[in-house]
NUTORVO-573642 format. One record per atom (N, C-alpha, C, O, CB): x negated, z negated, y. Coordinates in steps of 0.1 Angstrom, whole numbers, plus 2048, in hexadecimal, padded with zeros to 3 digits. Atoms other than C-alpha are relative to their C-alpha. Glycine has a CB too. Example, Ala and Ser with C-alpha at 12.3 -4.5 7.8 and 13.67 -1.06 7.14 Angstrom:
7F78007F4;7857B27D3;7F780080C;7ED7F980C;80A7F4800;8098007F5;7777B97F5;8087F880B;8037F7816;7FC80E805;
END
This chain:
8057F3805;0BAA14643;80C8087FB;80B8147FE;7F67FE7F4;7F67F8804;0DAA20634;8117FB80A;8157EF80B;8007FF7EF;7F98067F8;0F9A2264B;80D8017F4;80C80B7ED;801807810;7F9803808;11AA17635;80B80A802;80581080B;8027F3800;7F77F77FE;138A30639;8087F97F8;8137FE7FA;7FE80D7FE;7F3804808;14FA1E622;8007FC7F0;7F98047EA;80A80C803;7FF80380F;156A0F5FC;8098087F9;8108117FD;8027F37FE;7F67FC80C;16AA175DE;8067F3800;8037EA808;7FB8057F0;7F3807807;185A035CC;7FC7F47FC;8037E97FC;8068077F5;80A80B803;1679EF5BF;7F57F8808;7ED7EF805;7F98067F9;80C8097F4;1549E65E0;7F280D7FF;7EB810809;7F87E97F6;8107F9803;1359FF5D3;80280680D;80D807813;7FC80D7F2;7FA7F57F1;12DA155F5;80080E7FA;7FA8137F0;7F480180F;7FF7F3802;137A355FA;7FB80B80D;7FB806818;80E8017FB;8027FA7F3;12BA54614;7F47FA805;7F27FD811;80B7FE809;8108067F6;105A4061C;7FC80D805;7FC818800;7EF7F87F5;8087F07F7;0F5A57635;7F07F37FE;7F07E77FD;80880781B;809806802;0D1A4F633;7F580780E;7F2813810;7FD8017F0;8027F97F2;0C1A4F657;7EF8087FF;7E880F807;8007F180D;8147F3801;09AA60646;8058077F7;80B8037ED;7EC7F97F9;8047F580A;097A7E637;7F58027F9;7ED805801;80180A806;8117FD807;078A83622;7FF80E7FF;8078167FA;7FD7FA7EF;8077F0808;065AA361F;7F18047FC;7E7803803;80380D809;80F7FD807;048AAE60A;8037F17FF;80B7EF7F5;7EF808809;7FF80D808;049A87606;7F57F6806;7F27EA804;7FC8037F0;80D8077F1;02EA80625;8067FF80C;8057F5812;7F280A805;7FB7FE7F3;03FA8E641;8107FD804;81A805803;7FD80D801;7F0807800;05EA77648;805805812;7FF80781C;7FE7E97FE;7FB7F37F6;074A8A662;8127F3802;81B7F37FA;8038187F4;7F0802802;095A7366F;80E804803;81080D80C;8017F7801;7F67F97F9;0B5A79674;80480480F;80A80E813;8087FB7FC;7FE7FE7F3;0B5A73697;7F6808802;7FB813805;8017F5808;8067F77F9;099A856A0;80480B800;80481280A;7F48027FE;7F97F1803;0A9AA4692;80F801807;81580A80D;8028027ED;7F47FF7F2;0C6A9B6A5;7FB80480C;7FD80F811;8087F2804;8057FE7F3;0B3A976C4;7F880E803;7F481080E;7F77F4804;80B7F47FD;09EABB6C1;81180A7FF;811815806;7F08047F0;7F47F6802;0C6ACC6B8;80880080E;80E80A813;80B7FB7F1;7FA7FF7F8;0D3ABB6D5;7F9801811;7FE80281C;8067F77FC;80D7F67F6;0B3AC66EC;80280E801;80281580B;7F08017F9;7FA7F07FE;0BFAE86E2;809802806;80A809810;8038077F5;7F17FF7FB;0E1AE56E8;7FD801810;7FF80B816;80A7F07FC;8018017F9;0D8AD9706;7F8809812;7FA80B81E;7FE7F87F9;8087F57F8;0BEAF0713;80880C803;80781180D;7F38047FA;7FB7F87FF;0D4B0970C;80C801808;81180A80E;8018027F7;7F67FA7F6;0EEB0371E;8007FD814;80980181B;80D7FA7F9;80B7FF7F6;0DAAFC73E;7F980A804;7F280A80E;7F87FA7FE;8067F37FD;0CFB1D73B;80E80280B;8177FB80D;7FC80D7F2;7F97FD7F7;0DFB32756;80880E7F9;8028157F0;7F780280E;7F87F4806;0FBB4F74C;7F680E7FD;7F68177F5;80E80480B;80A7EF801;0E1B6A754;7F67FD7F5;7F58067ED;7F4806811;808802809;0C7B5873E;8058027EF;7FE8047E5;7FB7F3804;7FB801810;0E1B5671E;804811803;80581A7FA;8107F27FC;7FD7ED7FF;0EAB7C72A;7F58087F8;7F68107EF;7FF806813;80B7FB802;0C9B86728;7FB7FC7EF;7F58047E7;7F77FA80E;80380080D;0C3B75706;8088047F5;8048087EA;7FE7F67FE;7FB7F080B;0DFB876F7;7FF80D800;8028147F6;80B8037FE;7FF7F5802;0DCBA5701;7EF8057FA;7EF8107F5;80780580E;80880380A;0B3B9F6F2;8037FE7F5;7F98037EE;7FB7F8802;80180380B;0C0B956D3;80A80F7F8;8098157EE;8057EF7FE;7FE7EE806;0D6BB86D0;7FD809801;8028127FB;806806800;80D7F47FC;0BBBCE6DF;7F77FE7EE;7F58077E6;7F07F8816;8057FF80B;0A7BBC6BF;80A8017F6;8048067ED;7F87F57FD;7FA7F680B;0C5BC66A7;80480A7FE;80B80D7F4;8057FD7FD;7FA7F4801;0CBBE36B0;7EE80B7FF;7EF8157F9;80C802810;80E7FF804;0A0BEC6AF;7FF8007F0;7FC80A7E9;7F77F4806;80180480C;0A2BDC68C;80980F7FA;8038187F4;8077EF7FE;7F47F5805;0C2BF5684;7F780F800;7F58157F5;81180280E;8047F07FB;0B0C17693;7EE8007F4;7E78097EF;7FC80181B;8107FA806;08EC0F67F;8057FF7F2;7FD8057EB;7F07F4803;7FE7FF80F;0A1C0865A;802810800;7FC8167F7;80C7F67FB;7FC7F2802;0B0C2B660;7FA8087FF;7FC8117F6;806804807;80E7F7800;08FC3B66B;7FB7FF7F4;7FA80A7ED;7F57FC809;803806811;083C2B64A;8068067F7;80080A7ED;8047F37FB;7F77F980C;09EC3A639;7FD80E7FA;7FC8157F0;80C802805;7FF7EB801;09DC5E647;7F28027FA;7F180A7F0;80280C813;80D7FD803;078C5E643;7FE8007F3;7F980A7ED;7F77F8805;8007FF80D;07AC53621;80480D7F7;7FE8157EF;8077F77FE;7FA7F1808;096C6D615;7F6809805;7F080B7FA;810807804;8047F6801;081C88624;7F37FF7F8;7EF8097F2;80080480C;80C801805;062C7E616;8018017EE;7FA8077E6;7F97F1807;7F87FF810;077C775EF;80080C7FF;7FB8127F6;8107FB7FC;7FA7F2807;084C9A5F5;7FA80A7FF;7FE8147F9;80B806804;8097FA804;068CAA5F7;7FD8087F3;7FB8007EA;7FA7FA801;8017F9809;062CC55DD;7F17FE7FB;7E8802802;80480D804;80D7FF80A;043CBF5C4;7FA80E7FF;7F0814802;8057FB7EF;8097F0804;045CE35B9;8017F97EE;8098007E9;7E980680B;80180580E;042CD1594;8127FF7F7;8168007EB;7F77EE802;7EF805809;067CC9589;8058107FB;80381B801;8107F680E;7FA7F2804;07ACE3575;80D80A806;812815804;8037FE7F4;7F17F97F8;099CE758C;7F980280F;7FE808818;8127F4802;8087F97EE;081CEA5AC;80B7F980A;8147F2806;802818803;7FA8047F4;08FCE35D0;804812805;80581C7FE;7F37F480B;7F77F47FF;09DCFE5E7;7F4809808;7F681480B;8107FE809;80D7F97FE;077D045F3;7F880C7F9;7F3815800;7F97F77FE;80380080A;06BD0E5D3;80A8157FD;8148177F6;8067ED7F8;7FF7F480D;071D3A5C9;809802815;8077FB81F;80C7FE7E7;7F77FE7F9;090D4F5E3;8097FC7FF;80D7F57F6;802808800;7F08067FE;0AFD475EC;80A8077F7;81480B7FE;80680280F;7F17F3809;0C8D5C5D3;8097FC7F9;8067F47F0;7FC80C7F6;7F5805805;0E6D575C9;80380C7EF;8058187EE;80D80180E;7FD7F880E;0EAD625A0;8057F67F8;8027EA7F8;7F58077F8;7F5802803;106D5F589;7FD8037F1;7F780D7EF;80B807808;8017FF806;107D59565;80F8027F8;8187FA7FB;7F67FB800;7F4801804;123D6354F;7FF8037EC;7F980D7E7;80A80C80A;8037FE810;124D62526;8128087F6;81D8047F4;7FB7EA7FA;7F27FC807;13ED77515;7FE80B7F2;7F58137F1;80A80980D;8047F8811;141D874ED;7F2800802;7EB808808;8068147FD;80F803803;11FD7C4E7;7F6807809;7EA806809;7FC8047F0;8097FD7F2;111D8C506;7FF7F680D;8097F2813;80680C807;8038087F2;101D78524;7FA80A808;7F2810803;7F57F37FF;7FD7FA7F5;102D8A544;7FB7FA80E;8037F8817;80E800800;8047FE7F4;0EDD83561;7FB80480F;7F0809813;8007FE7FF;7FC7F77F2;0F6D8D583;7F67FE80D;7F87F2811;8117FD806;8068047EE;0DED8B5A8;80E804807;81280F80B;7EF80C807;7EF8017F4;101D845BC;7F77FF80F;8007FF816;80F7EA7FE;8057FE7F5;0EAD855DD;7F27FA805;7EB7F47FC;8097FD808;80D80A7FF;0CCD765EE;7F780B808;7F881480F;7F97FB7EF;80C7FB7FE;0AAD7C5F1;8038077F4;80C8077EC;7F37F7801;8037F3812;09BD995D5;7FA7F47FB;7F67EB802;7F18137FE;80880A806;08CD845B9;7F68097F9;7F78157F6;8097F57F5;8127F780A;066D905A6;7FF7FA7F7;7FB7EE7F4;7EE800807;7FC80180C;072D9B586;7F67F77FB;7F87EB7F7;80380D7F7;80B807809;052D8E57A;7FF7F0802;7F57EA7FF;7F2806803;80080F7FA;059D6C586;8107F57FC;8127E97FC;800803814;7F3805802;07ED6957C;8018017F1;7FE80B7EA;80B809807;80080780B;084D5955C;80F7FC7F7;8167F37FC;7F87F4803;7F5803802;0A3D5A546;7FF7F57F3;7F77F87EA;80780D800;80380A80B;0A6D3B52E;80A7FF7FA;8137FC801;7FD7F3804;7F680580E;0BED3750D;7FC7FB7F9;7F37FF7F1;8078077F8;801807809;0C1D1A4FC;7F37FE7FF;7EF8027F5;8058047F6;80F8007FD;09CD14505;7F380B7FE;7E78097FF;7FC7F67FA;8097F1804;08ED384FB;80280680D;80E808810;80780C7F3;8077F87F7;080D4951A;7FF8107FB;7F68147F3;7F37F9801;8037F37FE;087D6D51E;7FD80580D;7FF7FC815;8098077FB;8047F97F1;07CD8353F;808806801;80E80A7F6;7F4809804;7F97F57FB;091D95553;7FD8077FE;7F1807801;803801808;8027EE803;090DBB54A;808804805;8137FE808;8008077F1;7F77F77FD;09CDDA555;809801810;814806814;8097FE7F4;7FF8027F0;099DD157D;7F580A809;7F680E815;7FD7EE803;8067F97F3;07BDE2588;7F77F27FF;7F67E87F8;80B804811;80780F7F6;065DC959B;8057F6803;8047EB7FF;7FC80180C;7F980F7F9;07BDB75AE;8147FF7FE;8188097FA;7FC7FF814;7F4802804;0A0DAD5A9;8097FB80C;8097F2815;7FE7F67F5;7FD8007EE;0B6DB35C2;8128007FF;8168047F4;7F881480B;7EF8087FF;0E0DA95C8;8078127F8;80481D7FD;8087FA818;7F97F980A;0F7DBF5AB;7F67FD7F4;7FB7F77EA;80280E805;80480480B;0DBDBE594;8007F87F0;8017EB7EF;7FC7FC805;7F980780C;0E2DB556F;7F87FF7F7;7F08087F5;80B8057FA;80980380E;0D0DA8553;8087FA7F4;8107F27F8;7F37F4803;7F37FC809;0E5DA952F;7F47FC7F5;7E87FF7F5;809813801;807804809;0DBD99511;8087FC7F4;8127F67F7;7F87F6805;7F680380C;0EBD934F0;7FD7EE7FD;7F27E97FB;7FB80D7EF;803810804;0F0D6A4E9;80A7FE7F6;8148047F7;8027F580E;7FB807805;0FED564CC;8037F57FE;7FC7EE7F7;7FF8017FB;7FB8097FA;113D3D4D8;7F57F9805;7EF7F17FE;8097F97FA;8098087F7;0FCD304F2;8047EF803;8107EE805;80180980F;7FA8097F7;102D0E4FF;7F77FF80E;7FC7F9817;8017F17F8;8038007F0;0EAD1251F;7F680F802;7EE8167FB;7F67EF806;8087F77FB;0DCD29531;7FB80480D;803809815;8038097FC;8048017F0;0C5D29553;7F9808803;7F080C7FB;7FA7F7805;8077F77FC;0B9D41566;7F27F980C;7F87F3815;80B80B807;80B8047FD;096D35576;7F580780A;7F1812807;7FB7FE7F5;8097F87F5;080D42592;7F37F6801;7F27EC808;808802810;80F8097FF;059D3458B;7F980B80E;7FA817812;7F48017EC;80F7FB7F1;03DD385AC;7FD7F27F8;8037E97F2;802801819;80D8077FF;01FD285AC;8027EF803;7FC7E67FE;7F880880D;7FE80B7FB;030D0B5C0;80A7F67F5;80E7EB7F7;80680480F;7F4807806;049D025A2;80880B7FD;8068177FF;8087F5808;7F67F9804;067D0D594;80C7FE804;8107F3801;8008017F6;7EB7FF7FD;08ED115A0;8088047FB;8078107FA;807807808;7FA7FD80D;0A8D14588;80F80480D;8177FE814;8017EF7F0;7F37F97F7;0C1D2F59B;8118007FB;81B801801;7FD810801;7EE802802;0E0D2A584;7FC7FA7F3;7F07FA7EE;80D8117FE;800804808;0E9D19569;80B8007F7;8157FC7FD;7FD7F9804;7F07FA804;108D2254B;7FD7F57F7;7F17F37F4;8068137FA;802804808;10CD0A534;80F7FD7F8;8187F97FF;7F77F7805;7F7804806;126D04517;80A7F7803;8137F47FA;7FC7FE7F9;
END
């Protein structure tokens, strides 16, 4: 049952290979048979013909390169589906109000903001925020359109965002902060 490989100094053995394996503790499995099914493989395999081992690699990188192209799809699908705009968050996506570029600048206790280009924005929609006090843009008209200035007296601010709410959410167009 056990084949000897050699003693110690003392005679005890050392290295027993033990020719059964047990598993689960029913199903006894021995060494040779597991030899004889490794060297059935071996065997079969190399009995195959060059085109047959051709053919099964170039199968096994058709399936890793399948595997590769569907994590990615997974991926992209994902990000697009993450980046999706709610419409709910307070900095919005680039969905979410016009495109415009505006510029905030704070100087001798005046804050200063500019429409530097874009779309027009609807005053009634454009929202100027200090220090979490909400004032409206004034002194535009309706809509708010590139030169445009809105001028406000602040004491020492540490932030201030300019905000564009729709229906769909809100977009926070600039941001100055201390």
């Amino acid at each position: 049952m056990h084949d000897r490989l050699g003693a110690d100094l003392h005679g005890r053995p050392v290295g027993l290979i033990s020719t059964r394996c047990h598993r689960q503790g029913t199903d006894t499995l021995t060494i040779d048979r597991l030899r004889g099914v490794v060297m059935a493989l071996r065997d079969r395999w190399s009995n195959r013909s060059t085109a047959g081992k051709v053919l099964i690699a170039v199968a096994g990188v058709a399936l890793v390169v399948a595997l590769l192209v569907g994590v990615v799809f997974a991926a992209v699908v994902g990000s697009f589906v993450f980046s999706m705009d709610s419409g709910s968050s307070a900095t919005g996506g680039a969905s979410v109000g016009p495109a415009a570029s505006v510029s905030i600048s704070v100087t001798d206790g005046t804050a200063t903001v500019t429409h530097r280009g874009g779309d027009a924005l609807d005053a009634d929609r454009t929202v100027v925020v200090i220090d979490g006090e909400r004032t409206a843009w004034t002194d535009s008209g309706e809509s708010i359109t590139n030169g445009d200035e809105f001028t406000t007296t602040v004491d020492n601010p540490e932030r201030i965002d300019v905000i564009y709410e729709t229906v769909e959410g809100t977009r926070t167009l600039a941001t100055w902060e201390l």
